[in-house]
Kinemage of the C-alpha trace (Angstrom):
@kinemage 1
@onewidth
@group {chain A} dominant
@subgroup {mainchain}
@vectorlist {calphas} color= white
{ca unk a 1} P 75.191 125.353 100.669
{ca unk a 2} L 77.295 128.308 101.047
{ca unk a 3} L 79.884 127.726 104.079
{ca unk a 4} L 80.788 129.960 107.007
{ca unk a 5} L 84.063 131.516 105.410
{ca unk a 6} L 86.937 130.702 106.098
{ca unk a 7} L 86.608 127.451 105.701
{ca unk a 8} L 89.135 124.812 104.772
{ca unk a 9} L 89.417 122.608 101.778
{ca unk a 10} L 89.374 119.143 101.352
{ca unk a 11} L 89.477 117.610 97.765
{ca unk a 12} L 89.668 113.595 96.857
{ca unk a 13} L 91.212 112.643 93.783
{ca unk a 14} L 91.019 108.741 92.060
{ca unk a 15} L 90.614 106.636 89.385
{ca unk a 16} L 93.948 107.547 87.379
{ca unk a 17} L 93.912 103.927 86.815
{ca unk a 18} L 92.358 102.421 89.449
{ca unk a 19} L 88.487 101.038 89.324
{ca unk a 20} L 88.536 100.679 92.970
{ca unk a 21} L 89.183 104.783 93.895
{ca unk a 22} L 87.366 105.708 90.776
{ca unk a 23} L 83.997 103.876 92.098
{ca unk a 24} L 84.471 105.053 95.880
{ca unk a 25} L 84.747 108.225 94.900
{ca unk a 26} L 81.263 107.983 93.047
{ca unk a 27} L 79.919 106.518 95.930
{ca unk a 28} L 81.179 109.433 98.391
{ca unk a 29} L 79.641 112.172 96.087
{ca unk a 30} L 76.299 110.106 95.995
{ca unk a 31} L 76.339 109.678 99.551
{ca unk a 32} L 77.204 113.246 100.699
{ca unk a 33} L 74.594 114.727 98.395
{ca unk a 34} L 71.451 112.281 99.506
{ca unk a 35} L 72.712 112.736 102.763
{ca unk a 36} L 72.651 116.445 103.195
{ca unk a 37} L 69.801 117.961 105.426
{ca unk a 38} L 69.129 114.000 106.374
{ca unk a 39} L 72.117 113.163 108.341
{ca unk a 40} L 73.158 115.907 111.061
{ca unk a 41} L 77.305 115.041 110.803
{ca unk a 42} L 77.354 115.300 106.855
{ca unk a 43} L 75.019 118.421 106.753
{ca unk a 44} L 77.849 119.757 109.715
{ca unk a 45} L 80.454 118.785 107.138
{ca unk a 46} L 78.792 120.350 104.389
{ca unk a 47} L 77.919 122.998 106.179
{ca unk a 48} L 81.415 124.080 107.507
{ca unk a 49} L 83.902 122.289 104.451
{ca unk a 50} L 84.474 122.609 101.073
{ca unk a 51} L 84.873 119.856 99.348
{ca unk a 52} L 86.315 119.332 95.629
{ca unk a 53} L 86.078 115.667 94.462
{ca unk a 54} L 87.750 114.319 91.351
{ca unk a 55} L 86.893 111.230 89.977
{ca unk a 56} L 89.681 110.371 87.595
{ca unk a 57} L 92.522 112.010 86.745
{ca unk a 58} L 93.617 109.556 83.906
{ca unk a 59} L 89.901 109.163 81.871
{ca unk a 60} L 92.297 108.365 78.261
{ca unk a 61} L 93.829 105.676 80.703
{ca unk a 62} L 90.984 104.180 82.172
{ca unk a 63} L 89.351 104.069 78.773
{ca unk a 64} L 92.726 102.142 77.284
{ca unk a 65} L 91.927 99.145 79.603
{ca unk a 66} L 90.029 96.611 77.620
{ca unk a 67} L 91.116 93.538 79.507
{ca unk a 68} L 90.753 94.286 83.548
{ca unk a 69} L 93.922 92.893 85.128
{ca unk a 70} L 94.447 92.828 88.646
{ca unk a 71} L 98.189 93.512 88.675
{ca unk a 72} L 99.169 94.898 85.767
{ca unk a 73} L 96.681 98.065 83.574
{ca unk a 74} L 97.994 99.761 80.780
{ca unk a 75} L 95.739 102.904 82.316
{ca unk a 76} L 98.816 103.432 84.464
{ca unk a 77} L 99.468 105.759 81.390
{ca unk a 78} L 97.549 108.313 79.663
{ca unk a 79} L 97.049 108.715 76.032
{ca unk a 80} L 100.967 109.959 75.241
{ca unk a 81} L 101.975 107.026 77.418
{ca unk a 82} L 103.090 109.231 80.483
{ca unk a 83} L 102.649 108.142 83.859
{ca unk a 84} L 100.843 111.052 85.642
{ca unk a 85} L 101.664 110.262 89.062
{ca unk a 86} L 105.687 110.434 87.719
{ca unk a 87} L 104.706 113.645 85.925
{ca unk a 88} L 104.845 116.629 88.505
{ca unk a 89} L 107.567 118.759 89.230
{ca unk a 90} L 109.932 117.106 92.376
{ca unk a 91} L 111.207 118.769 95.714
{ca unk a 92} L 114.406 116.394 95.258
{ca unk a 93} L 115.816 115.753 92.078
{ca unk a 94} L 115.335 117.131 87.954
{ca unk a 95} L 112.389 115.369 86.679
{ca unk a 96} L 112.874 115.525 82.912
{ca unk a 97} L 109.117 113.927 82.381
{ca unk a 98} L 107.265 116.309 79.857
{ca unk a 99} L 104.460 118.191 81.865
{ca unk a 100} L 100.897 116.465 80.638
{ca unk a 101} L 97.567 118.363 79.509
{ca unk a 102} L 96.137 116.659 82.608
{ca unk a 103} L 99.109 117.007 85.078
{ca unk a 104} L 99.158 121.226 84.311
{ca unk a 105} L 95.478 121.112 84.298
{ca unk a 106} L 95.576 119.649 87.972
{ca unk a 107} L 98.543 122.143 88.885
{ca unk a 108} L 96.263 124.859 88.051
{ca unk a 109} L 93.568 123.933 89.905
{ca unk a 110} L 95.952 123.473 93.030
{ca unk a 111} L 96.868 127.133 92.645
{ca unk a 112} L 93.561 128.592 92.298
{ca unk a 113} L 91.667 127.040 95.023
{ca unk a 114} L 93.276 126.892 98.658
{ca unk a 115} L 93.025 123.264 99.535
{ca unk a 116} L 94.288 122.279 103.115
{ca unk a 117} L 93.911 118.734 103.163
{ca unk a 118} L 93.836 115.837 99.883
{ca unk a 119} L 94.177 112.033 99.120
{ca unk a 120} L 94.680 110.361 95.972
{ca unk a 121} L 93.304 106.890 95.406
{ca unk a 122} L 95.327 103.968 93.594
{ca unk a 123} L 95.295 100.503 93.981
{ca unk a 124} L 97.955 97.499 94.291
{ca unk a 125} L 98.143 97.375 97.729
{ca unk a 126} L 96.190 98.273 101.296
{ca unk a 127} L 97.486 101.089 103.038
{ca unk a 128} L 97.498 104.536 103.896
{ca unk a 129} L 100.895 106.008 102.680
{ca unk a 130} L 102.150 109.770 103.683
{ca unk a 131} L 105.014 112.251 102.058
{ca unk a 132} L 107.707 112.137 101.761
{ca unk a 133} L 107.835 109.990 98.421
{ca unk a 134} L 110.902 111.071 97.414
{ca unk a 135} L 114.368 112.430 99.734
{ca unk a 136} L 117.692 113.416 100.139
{ca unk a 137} L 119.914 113.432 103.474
{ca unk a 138} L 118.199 116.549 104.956
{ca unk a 139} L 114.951 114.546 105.308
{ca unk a 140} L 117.066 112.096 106.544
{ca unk a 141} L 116.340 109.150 103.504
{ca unk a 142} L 119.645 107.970 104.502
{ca unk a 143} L 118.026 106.410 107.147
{ca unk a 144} L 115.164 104.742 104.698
{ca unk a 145} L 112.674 107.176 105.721
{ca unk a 146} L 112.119 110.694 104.498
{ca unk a 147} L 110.792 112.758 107.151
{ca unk a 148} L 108.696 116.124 106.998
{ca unk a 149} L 108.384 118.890 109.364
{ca unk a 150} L 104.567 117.360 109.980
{ca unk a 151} L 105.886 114.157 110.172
{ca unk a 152} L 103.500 113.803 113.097
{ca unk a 153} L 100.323 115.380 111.166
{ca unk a 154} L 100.924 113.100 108.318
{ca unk a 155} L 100.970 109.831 110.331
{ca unk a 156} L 97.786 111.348 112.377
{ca unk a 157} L 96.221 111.784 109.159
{ca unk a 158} L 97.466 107.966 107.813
{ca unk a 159} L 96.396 106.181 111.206
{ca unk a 160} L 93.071 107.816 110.698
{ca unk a 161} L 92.090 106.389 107.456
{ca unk a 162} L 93.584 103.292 108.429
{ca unk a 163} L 91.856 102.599 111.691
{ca unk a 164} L 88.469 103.729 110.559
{ca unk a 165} L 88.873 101.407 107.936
{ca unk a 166} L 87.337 98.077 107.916
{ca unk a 167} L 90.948 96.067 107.716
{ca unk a 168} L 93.753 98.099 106.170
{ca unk a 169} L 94.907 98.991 110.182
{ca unk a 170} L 95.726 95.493 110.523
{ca unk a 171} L 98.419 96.136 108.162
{ca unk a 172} L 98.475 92.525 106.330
{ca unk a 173} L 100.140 92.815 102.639
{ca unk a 174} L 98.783 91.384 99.607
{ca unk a 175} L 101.180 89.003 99.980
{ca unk a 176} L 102.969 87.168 102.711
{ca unk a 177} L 106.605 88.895 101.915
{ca unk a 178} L 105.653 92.764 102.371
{ca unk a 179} L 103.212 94.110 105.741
{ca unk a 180} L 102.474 97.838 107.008
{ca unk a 181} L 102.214 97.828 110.829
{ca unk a 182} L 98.724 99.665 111.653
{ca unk a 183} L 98.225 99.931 107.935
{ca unk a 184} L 100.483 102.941 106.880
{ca unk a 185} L 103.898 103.904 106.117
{ca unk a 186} L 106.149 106.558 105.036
{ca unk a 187} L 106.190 106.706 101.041
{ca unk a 188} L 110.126 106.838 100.561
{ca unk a 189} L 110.017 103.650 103.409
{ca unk a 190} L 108.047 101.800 101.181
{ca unk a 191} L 109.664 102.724 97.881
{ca unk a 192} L 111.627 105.676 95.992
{ca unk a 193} L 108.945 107.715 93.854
{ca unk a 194} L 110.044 110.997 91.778
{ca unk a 195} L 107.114 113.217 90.231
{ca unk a 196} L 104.618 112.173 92.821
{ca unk a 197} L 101.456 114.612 93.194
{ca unk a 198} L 101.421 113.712 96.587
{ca unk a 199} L 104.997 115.374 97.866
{ca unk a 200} L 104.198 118.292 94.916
{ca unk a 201} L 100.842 119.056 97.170
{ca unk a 202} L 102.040 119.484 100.075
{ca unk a 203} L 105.346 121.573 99.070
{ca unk a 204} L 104.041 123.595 96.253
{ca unk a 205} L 99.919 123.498 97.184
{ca unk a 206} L 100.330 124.088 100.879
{ca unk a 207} L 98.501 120.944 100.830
{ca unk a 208} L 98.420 117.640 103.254
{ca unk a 209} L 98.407 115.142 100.843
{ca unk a 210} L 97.982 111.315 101.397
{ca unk a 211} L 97.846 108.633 99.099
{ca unk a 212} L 95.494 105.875 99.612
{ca unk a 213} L 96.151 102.328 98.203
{ca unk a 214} L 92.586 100.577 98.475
{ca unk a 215} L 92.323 97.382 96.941
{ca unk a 216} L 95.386 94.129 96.524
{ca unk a 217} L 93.232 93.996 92.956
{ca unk a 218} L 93.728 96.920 91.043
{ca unk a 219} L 90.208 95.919 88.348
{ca unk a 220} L 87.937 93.286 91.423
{ca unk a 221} L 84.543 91.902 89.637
{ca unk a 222} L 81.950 94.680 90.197
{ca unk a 223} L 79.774 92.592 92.434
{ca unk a 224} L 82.807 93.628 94.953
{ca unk a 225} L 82.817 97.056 94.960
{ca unk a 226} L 79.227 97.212 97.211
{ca unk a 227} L 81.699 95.613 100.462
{ca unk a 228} L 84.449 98.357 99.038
{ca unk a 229} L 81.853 101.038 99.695
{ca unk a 230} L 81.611 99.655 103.296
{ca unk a 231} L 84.705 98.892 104.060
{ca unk a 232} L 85.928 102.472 103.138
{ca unk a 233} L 82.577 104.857 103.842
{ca unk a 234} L 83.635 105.448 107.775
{ca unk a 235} L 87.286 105.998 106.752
{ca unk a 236} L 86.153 108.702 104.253
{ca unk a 237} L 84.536 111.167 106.148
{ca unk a 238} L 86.740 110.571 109.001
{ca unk a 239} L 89.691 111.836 107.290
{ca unk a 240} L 88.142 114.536 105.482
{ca unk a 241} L 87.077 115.556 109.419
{ca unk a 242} L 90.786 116.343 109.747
{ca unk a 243} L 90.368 119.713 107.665
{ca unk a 244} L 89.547 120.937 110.519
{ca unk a 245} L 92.440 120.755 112.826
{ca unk a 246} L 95.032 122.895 113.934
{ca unk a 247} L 94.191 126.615 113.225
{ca unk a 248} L 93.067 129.053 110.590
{ca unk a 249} L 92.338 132.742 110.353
{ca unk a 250} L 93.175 136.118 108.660
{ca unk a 251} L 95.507 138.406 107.914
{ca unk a 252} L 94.354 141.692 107.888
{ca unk a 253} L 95.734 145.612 107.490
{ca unk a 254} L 94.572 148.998 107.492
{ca unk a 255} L 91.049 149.103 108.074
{ca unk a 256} L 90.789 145.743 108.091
{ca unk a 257} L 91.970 145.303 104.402
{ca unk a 258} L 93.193 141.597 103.989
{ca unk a 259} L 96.613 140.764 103.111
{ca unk a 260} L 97.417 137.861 100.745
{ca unk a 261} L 100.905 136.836 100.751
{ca unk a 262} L 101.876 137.454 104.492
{ca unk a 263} L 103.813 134.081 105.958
{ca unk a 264} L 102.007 132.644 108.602
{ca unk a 265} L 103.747 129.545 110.040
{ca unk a 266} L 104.044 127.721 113.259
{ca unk a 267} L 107.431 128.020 114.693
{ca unk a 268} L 109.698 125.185 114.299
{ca unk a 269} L 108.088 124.305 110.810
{ca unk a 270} L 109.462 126.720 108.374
{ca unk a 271} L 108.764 125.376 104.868
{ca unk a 272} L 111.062 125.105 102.081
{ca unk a 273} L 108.054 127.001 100.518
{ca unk a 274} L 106.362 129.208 102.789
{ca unk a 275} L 102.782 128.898 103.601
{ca unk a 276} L 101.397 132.103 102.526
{ca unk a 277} L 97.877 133.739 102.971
{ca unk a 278} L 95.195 133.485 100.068
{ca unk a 279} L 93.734 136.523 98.282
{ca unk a 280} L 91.323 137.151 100.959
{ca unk a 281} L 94.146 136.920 103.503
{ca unk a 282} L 93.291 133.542 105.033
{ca unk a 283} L 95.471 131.381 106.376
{ca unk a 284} L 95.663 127.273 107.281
{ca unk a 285} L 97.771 124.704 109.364
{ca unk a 286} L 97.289 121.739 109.792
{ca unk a 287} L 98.558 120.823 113.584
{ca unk a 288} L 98.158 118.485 115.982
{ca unk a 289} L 96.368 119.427 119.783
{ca unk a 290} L 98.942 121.139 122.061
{ca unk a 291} L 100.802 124.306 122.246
{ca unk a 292} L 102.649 126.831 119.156
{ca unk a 293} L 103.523 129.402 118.525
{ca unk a 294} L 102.529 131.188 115.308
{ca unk a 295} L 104.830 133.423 113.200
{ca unk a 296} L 102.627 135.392 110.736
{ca unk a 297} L 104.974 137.827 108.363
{ca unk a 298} L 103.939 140.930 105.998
{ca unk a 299} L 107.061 141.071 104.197
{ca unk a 300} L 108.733 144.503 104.603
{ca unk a 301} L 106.898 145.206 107.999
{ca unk a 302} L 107.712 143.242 111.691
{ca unk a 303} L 106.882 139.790 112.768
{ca unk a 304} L 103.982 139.090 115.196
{ca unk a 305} L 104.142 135.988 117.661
{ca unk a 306} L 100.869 134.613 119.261
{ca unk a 307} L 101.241 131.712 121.311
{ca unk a 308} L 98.043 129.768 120.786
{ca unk a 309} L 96.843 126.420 122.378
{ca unk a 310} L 95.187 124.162 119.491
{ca unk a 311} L 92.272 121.358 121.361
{ca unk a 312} L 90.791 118.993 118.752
{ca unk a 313} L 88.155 120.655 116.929
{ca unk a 314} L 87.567 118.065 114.153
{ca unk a 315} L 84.209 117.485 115.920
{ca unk a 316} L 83.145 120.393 115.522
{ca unk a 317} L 84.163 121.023 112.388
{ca unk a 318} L 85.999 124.172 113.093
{ca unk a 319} L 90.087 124.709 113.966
{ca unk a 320} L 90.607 127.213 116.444
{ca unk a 321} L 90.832 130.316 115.434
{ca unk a 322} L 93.740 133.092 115.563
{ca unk a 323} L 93.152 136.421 113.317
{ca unk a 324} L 96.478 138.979 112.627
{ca unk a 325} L 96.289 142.793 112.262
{ca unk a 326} L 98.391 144.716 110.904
{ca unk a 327} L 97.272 148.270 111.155
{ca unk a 328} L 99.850 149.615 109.722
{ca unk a 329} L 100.116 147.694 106.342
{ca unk a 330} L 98.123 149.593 103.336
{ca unk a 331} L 99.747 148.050 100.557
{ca unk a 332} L 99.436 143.953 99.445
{ca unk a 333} L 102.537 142.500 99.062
{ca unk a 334} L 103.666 140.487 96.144
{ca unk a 335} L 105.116 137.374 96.800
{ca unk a 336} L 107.956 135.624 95.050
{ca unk a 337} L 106.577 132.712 93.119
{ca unk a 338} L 108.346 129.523 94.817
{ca unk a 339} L 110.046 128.420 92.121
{ca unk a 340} L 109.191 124.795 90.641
{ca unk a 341} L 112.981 123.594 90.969
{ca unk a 342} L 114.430 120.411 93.474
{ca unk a 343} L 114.449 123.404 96.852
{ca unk a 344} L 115.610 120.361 99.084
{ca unk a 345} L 118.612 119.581 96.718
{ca unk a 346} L 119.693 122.857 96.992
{ca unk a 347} L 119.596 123.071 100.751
{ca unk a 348} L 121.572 119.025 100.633
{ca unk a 349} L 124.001 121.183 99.100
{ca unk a 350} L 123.773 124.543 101.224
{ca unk a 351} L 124.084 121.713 104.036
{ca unk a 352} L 127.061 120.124 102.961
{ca unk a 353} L 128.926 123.544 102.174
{ca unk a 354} L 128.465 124.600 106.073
{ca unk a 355} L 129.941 121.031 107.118
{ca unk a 356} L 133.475 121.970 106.369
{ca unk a 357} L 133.771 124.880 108.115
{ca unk a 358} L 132.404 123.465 111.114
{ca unk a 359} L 135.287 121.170 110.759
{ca unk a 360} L 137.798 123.268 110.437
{ca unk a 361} L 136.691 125.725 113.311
{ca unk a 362} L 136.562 122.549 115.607
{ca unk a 363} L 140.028 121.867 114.713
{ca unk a 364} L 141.472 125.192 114.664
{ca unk a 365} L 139.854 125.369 118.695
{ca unk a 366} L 141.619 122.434 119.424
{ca unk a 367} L 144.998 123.805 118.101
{ca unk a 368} L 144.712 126.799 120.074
{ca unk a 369} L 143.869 125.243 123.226
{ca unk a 370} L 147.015 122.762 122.559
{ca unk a 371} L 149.492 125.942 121.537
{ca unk a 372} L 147.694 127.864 125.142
């Protein structure tokens, strides 16, 4: 089923310790294949998406549990006893965690494909939860939520697993002390998490990455997971629609040579890693319908603007499309690796050098008006 290139990638990840994700994700491969050629939206989907779907992350984990528990597994952890969702490098803060065989094998495969959009499946709890996990001051956690420059993508994304969802838009807790109105919230809102794959993904992967809490039962009896199917089937395929907004295309050169490595962003949503082109010289963001204005780079050479006006494609599983050329670029630029170090710690810092000498000019203006 070879798909009309460029198209954007979607991949599902589950199961590090969770039955619940683990079993849905079984059930979406099962369903998407039997489906093909039978259903006209999932042949569309096929058609126009690629999809990567990984059952378990954790299998030494899952394996460890011999006694389902449904609040505490010891298949949080994987055979070293490391928590893989702590275990990725962090935009915020030194994680000292040792990098696992499973953890680098995942990196990897986040640098050789170009995914655009993800979600990672756990269980505890019934919500749709969105990055920031972690913060500092410049994405405003002093406020008790950490905010990204697609803030408004990443709720988008949240409300639309939620409220395709049989229940989880409702937003009841598993309990009577905690609730999520319309069934998400902001990952640092709920609570502090360092080493998360979901904030790595979307800083280092160029990747929108949810993370999906399914079940208040982290191991239900198995004659429960037919109603999970349900409950979660129309949610599924409704996010992984979502690849397809906002706008894609390539970056070309001389004789319409692509160009991996050129920038393309939309203005107003620089990030602390820029989104670069792939090796074929495609490009993907991941916007909401209205109006940008996109900034595609060739390092070396001059900017080019194109004001574009994004509609909502999802149904027709294609984002609007805006090529670059270059004419005059023969050469393919390297590009800098971004380095794997806490960027938004070092711009809390670049942040609070500046502050001072705002100060001071402000007070040295109002001295010279007062001497005047």
């Amino acid at each position: 089923m070879p798909p009309t290139p460029p198209s954007p990638t979607c991949t599902a990840s589950g199961g590090r310790w969770k039955t619940v994700g683990r079993e849905m994700l079984l059930h979406l491969i099962d369903f998407l294949v039997t489906s093909y050629r039978r259903d006209p939206v999932i042949t569309r989907l096929l058609n126009n998406t690629r999809i990567h779907i990984m059952p378990t992350m954790n299998p030494d984990g899952f394996e460890a549990t011999k006694v389902p528990d449904c609040y505490y597994s010891p298949g949080r952890y994987n055979k070293n006893g490391e928590d893989l969702n702590r275990n990725f490098p962090d935009a915020f803060e030194n994680n000292n965690a040792s990098i696992q065989p499973e953890t680098q094998a995942v990196m990897d495969w986040i640098k050789n494909e170009t995914f655009v959009l993800s979600a990672n499946l756990h269980g505890g709890a019934l919500v749709a939860s969105y990055t920031f996990d972690n913060g500092n001051s410049v994405t405003g956690s002093l406020k008790g939520y950490s905010r990204s420059l697609d803030d408004d993508v990443f709720i988008h994304l949240a409300k639309t697993y939620s409220f395709n969802h049989a229940s989880m838009y409702k937003g009841t807790g598993c309990d009577n002390r905690q609730t999520f109105p319309e069934g998400i919230t902001n990952g640092y809102s709920w609570y502090q998490l360092e080493g998360g794959m979901q904030d790595y993904n979307y800083i280092w992967g160029q990747c929108f990455e949810i993370t999906l809490e399914l079940s208040c039962c982290k191991y239900p009896p198995a004659n429960q997971l037919e109603k999970f199917w349900r409950d979660n089937k129309a949610a599924l395929i409704e996010y992984i629609k979502q690849v397809h907004l906002g706008v894609k295309g390539q970056v070309t050169g001389k004789n319409g040579t692509p160009i991996p490595n050129a920038i393309v962003e939309a203005k107003g949503r620089a990030h602390v890693c820029p989104y670069r082109t792939n090796q074929q010289g495609e490009y993907f963001l991941l916007l909401l319908p209205g109006t940008y204005v996109i900034n595609a780079t060739v390092p070396g050479f001059k900017s080019m603007l194109k004001t574009v006006e994004i509609p909502d494609n999802t149904g027709n599983f294609s984002a609007l499309k805006q090529d670059f050329s270059f004419p005059e670029v023969s050469i393919k630029p390297e590009a800098p690796s971004c380095p794997k170090i806490p960027l938004y710690q070092e711009l809390e810092r670049a942040s609070a050098a500046v502050k001072p000498t705002l100060h001071i000019l402000a007070l040295m203006t109002v001295m010279l008006v007062i001497f005047k």
